[in-house]
VMD Tcl script that draws the C-alpha trace (Angstrom):
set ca {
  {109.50 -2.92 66.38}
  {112.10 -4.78 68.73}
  {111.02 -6.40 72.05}
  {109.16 -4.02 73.96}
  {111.02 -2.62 77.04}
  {109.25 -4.19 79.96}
  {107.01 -0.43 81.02}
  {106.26 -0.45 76.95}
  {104.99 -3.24 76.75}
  {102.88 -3.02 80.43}
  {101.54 0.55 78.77}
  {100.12 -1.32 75.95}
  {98.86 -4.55 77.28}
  {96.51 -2.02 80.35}
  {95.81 0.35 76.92}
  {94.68 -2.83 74.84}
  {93.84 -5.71 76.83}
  {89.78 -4.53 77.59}
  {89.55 -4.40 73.89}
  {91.66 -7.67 73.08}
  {88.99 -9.51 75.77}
  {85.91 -8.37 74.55}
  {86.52 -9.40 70.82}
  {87.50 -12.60 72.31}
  {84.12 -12.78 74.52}
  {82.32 -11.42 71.60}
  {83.71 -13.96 69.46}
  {84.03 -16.92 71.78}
  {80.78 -16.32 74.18}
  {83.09 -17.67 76.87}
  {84.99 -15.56 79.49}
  {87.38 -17.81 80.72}
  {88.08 -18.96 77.53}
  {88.90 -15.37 76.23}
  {90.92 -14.36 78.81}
  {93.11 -17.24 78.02}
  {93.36 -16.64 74.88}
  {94.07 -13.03 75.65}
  {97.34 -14.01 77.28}
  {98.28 -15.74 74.32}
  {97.81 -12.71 72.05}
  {99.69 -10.63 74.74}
  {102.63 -13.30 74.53}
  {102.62 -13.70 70.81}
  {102.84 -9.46 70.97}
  {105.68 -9.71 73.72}
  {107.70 -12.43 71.71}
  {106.82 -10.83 67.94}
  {106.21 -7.70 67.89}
  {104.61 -6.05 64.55}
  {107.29 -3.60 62.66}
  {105.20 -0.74 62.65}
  {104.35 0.13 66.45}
  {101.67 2.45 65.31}
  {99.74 -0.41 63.54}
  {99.44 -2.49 67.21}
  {95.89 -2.20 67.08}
  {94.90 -3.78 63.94}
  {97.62 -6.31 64.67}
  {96.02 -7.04 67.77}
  {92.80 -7.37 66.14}
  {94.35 -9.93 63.56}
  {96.28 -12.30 65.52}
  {93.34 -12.33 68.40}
  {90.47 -12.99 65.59}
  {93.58 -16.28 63.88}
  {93.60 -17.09 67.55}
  {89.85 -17.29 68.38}
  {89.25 -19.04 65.05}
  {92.02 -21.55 65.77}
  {90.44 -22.31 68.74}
  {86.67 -22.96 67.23}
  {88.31 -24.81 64.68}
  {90.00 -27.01 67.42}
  {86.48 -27.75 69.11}
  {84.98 -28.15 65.87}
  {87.84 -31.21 65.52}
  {87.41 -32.50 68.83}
  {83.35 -32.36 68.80}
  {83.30 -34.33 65.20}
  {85.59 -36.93 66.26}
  {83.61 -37.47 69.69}
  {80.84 -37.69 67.26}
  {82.22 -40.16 65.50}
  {83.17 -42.15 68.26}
  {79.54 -42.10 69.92}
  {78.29 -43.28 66.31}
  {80.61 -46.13 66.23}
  {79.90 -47.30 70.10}
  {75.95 -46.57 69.05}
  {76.03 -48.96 66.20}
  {78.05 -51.51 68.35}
  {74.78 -51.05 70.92}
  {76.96 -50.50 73.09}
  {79.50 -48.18 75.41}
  {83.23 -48.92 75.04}
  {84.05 -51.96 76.83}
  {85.25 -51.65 80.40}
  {88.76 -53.45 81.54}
  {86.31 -55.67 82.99}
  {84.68 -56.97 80.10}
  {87.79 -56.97 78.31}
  {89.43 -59.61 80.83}
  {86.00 -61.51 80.96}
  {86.48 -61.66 76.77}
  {90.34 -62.74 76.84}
  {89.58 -65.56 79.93}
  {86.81 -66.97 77.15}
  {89.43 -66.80 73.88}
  {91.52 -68.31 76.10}
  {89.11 -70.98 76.96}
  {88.31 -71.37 73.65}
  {91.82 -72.11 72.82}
  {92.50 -74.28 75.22}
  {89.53 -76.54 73.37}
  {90.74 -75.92 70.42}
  {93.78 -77.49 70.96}
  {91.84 -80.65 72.09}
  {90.41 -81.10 68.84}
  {91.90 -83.19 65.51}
  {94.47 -81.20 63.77}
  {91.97 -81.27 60.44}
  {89.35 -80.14 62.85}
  {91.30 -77.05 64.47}
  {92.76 -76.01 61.51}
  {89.25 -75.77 59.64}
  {87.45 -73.62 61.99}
  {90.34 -71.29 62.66}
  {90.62 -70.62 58.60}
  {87.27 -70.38 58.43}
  {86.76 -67.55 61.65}
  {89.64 -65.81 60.53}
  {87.85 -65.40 56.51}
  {88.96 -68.09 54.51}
  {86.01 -69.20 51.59}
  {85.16 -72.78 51.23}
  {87.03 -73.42 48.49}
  {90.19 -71.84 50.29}
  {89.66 -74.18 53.68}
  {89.19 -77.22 50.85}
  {92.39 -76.09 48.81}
  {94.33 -75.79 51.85}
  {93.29 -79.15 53.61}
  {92.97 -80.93 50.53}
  {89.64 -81.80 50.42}
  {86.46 -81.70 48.18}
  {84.88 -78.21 48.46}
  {81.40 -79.84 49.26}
  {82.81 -81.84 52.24}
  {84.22 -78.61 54.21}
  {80.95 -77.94 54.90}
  {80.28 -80.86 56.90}
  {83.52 -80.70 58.33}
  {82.86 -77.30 59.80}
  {79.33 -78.98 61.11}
  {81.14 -81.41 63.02}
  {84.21 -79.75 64.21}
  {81.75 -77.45 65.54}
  {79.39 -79.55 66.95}
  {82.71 -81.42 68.71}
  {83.89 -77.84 70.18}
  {80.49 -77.09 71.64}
  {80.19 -80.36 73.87}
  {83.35 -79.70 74.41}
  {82.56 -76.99 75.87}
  {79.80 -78.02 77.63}
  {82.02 -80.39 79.62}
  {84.40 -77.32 80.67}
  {81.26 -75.63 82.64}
}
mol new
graphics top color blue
foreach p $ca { graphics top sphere $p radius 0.5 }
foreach p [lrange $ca 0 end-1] q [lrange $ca 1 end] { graphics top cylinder $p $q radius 0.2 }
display resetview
């Protein structure tokens, strides 16, 4: 079947559309929702028409049941991945940070740079390797020290930023 003329397709969209709305309805158990998605079977009809114009029912029926199902499906992907995000913030403790807290956090890295930068090179260097994952024996390798002393120079290096922090407030 070509494009339907214009009072074709009017004649079968006030023939079908009751029918096309309460499978939806029936389907969905939302009205708004189904007569949205009614429209869009009506325009997939108006734009591709089945061959066989005496089968427009049960091609109705076909593409308005892929549409309604497409739809669930799309709720089902939006519901799991607001599920996941509530699981994440809930093992955080906590609800996403607002742009609030996020400017509070980068003032204090910020801070916490500054200090950094007032510390020995050796110093610096050690706690940044080992906040950012570095083992022991990497932070020793790398600074060329003893494995068992990195230890104590974490200690001190942070025992030096904490007063110097103290200071700053």
């Amino acid at each position: 079947m070509d494009t339907p003329e214009p009072e074709q397709f009017k004649q079968i969209f006030y023939e079908h559309y009751p029918t096309v709305k309460r499978k939806l309805t029936a389907l969905l158990r939302d009205q708004a929702i189904a007569d949205d998605l009614a429209q869009e079977v009506f325009l997939r009809l108006y734009r591709n028409p089945p061959d066989n114009p005496e089968a427009i029912g049960a091609w109705l029926h076909r593409v308005l049941t892929r549409i309604a199902y497409d739809y669930m499906d799309k709720k089902a992907r939006e519901r799991r991945l607001q599920d996941k995000q509530e699981q994440y913030y809930d093992l955080e403790g906590h609800s996403p940070p607002t742009g609030e807290e996020i400017m509070i956090q980068q003032l204090e890295q910020d801070e916490v740079h500054l200090l950094l930068d007032q510390l020995p090179p050796r110093d610096r260097q050690a706690l940044l390797m080992r906040y950012s994952g570095y083992s022991y024996a990497e932070i020793a390798e790398q600074l060329q020290l003893r494995p068992p002393l990195v230890g104590t120079l974490l200690h001190r290096a942070t025992n030096k930023l904490r007063k110097k922090m103290l200071k700053s407030t």
